[in-house]
C-alpha positions in Angstrom: 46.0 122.3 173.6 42.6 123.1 171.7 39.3 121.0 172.7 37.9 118.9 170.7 35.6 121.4 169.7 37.9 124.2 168.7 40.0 121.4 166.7 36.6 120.7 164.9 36.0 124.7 164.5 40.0 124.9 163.0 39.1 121.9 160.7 36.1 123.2 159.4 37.5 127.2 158.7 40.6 125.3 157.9 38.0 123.7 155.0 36.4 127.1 154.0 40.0 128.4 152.8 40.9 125.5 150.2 39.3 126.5 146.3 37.8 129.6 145.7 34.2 128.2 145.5 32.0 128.5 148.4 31.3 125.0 150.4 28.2 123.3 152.1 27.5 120.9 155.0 27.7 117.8 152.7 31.4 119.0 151.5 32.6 120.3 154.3 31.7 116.6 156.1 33.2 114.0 154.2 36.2 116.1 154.3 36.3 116.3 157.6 36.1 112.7 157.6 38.7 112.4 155.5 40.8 114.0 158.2 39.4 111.7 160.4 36.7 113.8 162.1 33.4 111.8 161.8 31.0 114.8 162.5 27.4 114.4 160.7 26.1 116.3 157.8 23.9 118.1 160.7 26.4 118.9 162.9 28.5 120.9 160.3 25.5 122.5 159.2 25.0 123.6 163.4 28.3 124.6 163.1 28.3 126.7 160.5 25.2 128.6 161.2 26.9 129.3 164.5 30.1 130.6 162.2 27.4 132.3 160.0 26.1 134.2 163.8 29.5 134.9 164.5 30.9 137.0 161.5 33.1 134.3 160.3 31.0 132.7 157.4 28.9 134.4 155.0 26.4 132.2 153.1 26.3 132.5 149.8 22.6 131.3 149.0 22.1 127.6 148.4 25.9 127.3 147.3 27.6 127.2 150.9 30.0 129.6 153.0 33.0 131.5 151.8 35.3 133.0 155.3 34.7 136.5 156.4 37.8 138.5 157.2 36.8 137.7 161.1 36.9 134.1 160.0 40.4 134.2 158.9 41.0 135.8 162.0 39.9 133.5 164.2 41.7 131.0 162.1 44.7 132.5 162.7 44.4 132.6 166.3 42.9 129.2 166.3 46.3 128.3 164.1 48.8 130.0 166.7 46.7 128.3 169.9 47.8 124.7 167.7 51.0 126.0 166.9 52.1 126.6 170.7 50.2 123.7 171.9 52.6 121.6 169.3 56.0 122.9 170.4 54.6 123.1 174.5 54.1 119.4 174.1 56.8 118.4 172.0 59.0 120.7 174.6 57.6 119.1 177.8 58.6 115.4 176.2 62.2 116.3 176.6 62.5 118.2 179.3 65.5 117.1 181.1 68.2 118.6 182.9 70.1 119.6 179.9 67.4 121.2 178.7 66.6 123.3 181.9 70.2 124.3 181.9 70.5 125.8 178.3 67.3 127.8 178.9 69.2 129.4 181.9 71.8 129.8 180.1 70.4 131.6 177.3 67.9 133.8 179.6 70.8 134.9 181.6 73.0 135.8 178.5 69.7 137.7 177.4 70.0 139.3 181.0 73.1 141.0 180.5 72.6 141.9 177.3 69.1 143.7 177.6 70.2 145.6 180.3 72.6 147.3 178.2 70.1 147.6 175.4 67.3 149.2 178.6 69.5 151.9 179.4 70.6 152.6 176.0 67.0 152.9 174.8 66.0 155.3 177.1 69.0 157.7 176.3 69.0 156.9 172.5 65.1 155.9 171.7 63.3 158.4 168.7 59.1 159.1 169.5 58.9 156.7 166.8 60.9 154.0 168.3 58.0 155.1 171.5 55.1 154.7 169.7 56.0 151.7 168.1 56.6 150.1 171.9 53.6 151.5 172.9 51.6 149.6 170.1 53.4 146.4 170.9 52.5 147.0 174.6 49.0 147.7 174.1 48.6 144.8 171.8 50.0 142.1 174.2 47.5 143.6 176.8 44.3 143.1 174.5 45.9 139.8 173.7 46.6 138.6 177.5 43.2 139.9 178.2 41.4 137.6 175.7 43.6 135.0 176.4 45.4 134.8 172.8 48.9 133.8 172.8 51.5 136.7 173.5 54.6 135.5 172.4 55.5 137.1 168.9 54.1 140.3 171.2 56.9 139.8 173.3 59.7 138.9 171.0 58.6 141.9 169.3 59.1 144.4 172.8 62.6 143.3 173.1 63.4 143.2 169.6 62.4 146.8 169.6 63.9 147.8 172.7 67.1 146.4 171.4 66.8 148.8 168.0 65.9 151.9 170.4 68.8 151.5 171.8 70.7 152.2 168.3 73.6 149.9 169.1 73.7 147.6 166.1 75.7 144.7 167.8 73.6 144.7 171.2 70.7 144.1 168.8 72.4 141.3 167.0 73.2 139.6 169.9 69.8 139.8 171.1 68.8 138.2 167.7 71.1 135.2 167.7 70.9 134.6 171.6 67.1 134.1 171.0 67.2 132.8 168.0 64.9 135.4 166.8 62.0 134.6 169.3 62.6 130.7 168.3 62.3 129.9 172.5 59.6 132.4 173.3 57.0 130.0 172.4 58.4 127.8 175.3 58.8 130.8 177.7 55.1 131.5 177.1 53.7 127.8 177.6 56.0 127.8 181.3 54.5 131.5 182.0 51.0 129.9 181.7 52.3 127.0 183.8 53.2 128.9 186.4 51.1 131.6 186.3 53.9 133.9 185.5 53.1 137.9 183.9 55.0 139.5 181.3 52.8 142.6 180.4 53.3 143.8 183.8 57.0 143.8 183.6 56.8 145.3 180.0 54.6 148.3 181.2 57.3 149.3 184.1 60.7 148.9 181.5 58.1 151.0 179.1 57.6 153.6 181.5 61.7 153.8 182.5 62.1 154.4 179.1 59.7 157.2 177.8 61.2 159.0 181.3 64.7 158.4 179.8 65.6 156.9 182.9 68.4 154.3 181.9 68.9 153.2 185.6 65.7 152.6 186.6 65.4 150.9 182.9 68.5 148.9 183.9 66.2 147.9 186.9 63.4 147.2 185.0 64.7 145.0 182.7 67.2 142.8 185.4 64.2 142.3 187.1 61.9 141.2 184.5 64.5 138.3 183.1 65.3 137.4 186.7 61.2 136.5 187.2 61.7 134.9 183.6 64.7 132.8 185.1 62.0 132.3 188.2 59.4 131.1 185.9 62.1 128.4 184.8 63.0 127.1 188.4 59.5 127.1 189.2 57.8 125.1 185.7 60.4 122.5 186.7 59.8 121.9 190.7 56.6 121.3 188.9 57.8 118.7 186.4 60.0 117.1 188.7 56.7 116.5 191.4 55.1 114.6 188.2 57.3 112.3 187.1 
């Protein structure tokens, strides 16, 4: 969910991005309003000499603020923060039992899926395949670490896990089980519910792999759906005590 202040910051870069001409306070503030944000003339203009301190405005002399390519950034991630905070609520609305069972049902047909796609990786993986997962691995850590939502990161680990293992059908599978990544949105709202880790689990199936170890990738990868599938139990005890 953003604050109200990082709804008023999305807004307002949000603003910047319509036209090609550069906007000012006055603009930018009956627009706003228009979106039904009543925030003064003065406050827009605090705000964007904040965004101007920042990187994410420039100021174009007496004509307003264009975005910086760090403003588009942060619009983005301000964008993905809504766009999981939209699907986490609309997700925790209808939780019910049915619900609850078909994600169990889908992690644990990811389960024996992956497992075969693990220990084929780390016999059939290329360095490229390696580097790529490293990338992928090293991104979700910077992104855990500033607390930026991880899960195209993550659809993207086992997406390429299930290439480097060169079996074309496993991969497939993986695709239309997951609906490619549609539930790892919800997956990553219950992780931060429970307090659940997924980088951690990604490092050690990483490892297995660049030591072409397919048992202990088999391992790896059991293990990290089965806390998934723990993650599940758990967000639920937790809905269950609120209603």
């Amino acid at each position: 969910m953003l604050t109200d202040k990082e709804t008023a910051e999305f807004e307002l870069l949000n603003l910047l991005t319509i036209g090609s001409a550069p906007m000012g306070a006055v603009s930018s503030s009956l627009l706003l309003r228009e979106k039904g944000l009543n925030i003064s003339v003065a406050s827009v203009g605090r705000m964007l000499s904040s965004f101007d301190y920042q990187g994410l405005t420039s100021k174009q002399g007496f004509q307003g603020r264009i975005l910086t390519d760090n403003g588009l950034k942060r619009l983005s991630e301000l964008s993905s923060k809504l766009h999981l905070a939209e699907i986490s609520s609309r997700f925790f609305e209808s939780v019910d039992a049915e619900s609850k069972s078909n994600l169990i049902d889908v992690l644990i047909a990811r389960r024996g899926i992956e497992r075969e796609t693990a220990r084929l990786a780390a016999i059939n993986a290329t360095e490229d395949d390696f580097a790529l997962l490293c990338k992928v691995y090293e991104k979700q850590n910077m992104d855990t670490a500033n607390g930026k939502d991880t899960a195209d990161s993550d659809v993207l680990f086992h997406q390429t896990v299930a290439v480097s293992s060169k079996n074309k059908v496993l991969s497939a599978a993986y695709d239309f089980i997951w609906q490619n990544g549609k539930f790892s949105p919800v997956m990553e709202y219950i992780r931060l519910a429970v307090g659940g880790v997924i980088a951690v689990d990604h490092g050690k199936i990483l490892d297995a792999l660049i030591k072409r170890d397919p048992d202990e990738a088999d391992r790896c990868m059991a293990a990290h759906i089965d806390s998934l599938l723990s993650n599940v139990q758990k967000y639920w005890g937790q809905v269950i005590e609120k209603k």
